[in-house]
C-alpha positions, 0 to 999 in steps of 0.5 A: 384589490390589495389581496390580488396584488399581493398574492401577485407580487408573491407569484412574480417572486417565487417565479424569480427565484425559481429561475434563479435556481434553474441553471444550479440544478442544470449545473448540476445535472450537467457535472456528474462525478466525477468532473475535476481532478482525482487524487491517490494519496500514498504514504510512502516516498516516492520511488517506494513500491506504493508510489510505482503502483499508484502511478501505474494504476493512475493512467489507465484510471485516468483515460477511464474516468475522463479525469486528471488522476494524480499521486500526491505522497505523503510520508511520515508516521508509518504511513499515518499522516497520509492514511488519517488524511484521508480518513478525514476527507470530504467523502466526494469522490476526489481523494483516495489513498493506496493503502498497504497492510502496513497502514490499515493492518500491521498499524492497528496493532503496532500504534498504541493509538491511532487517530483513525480507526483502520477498519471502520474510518474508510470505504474500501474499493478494491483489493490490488494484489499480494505483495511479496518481500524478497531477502537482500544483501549487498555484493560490496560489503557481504561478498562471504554471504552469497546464500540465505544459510551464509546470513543464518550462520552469521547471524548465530556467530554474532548474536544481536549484532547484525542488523537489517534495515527497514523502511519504518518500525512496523512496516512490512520490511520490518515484520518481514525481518521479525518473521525471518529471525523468529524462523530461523533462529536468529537474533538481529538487530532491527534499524529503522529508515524514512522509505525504502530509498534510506533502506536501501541506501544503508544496505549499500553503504554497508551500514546494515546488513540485509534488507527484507525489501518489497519484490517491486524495488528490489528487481530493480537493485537486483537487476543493476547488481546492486543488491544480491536476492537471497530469498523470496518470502513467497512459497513459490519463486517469482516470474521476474526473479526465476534465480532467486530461490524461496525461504524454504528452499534457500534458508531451510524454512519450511512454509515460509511465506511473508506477503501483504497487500495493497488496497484502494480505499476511500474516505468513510461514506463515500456514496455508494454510486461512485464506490461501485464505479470506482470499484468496477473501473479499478477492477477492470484495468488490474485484470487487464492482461499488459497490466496483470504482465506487468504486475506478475513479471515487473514487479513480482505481485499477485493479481487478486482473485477477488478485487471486490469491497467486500472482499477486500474488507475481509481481508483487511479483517483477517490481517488485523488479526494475524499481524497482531500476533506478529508485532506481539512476538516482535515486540514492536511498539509504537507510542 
């Protein structure tokens, strides 16, 4: 008779607790990713060519997903903080960041030290086009230099004198600048500024000389009058600067070419049912026609043949490498 009632009392509370779990595993049947809000993390100031992208891509993500999609920039460090932020995330599908070649390939050689590993601390999801760099000058302050040659001469004139802001040691800006005075021979004076806005500002405060600024930026400045294009550092000239000539053509460089990329990544081990839908979405809004126009027209960037992961991370491979070389001849070096 106690065994009967005690084998009893065990049933009743197993079938208690089985309730009790029955509208958590609802709940979560219910909630399939993603049911709160998205983050895209950048590294860069507002305003900087990563912020426009992300808050571009955030919209249409946004209508997709069902979902909030927010960008939360934070600078510092080259790109850093933000970068080993999100190295260092819950891999659940709410934070991702808009990586650059600065951040996840220039940095792996330019930092004697990272607190994240560029390669490996991430999963990638989609490859979000090529970015060129377009040579500025300010109208202003350099009315003598109305050409690529003009800066060339000038710099040969004045030799270390000349100096040519950047948006941080080792950015895209900066190696751009290296690989500009390695091909032409010149040798110039690198200054380092907190964001393309600072960059920017110093060019038109003629407190440097020229700026090898992201195209996406420099249309705007270029359109105002504020800036005056001098080269493009892509091999063909670009839809939304048809007057700006290319390196090759405006400098006597022949095959000059300097790009990088902008990438979606995630944190690593992010699971891999969220990777492919992020990946798929992601991959179906950059092909869209208004959005390749705007990408190609308004901000001078190359859609990618190839969005995918895998590709993506072969990419990043590539670069490593090839922007290793680049910060070793620079001389660049980031303790």
């Amino acid at each position: 008779m106690l065994r009967r009632t005690a084998l009893r009392l065990t049933a009743l509370r197993l079938a208690a607790l089985a309730a009790l779990a029955l509208p958590a595993a609802a709940d979560a049947q219910e909630a399939p990713w993603p049911n709160r809000p998205i983050t895209i993390m950048g590294g860069f100031p507002n305003g900087s060519g990563v912020d426009i992208y992300a808050r571009k891509l955030a919209e249409p993500l946004s209508q997709a997903l069902g979902v909030p999609v927010v960008v939360d920039n934070r600078t510092g460090a080259g790109g850093n903080i933000a970068s080993e932020h999100v190295a260092r995330a819950r891999p659940d599908g709410y934070t991702f960041l808009l990586a650059t070649a600065g951040t996840h390939a220039i940095n792996a050689t330019l930092y004697s030290r990272l607190p994240f590993d560029p390669l490996n601390d991430v999963t990638h999801i989609a490859l979000l086009g090529d970015v060129p760099n377009v040579l500025l000058v300010s109208p202003q302050h350099s009315p003598n230099i109305r050409t690529c040659r003009d800066l060339i001469e000038a710099a040969k004139a004045r030799p270390g004198a000349l100096a040519y802001a950047s948006t941080g040691n080792g950015a895209s800006t900066h190696l751009g600048g290296v690989q500009f005075s390695l091909a032409a021979g010149i040798d110039t004076l690198h200054v380092p500024y907190r964001g393309q806005g600072p960059a920017m500002v110093s060019l038109l405060a003629g407190e440097t000389a020229f700026f090898f600024n992201q195209s996406g930026p420099s249309i705007g400045a270029i359109g105002q009058g504020q800036a005056r294009g001098l080269a493009v550092s892509t091999r063909t000239r670009l839809p939304p600067l048809p007057d700006v000539p290319t390196a090759e053509e405006a400098c006597g460089l022949p095959g000059f070419e300097s790009t990088t990329w902008y990438g979606l990544l995630a944190p690593p081990h992010l699971p891999a049912p969220i990777q492919a839908r992020m990946a798929q979405e992601v991959a179906k809004i950059i092909s869209q026609p208004d959005f390749v126009t705007w990408l190609t027209d308004n901000q001078g960037i190359s859609p990618p043949s190839d969005p995918s992961p895998a590709n993506f991370r072969r990419v990043q491979e590539r670069d490593i490498g090839r922007w290793a070389e680049i910060v070793r001849r620079s001389g660049a070096k980031v303790d």
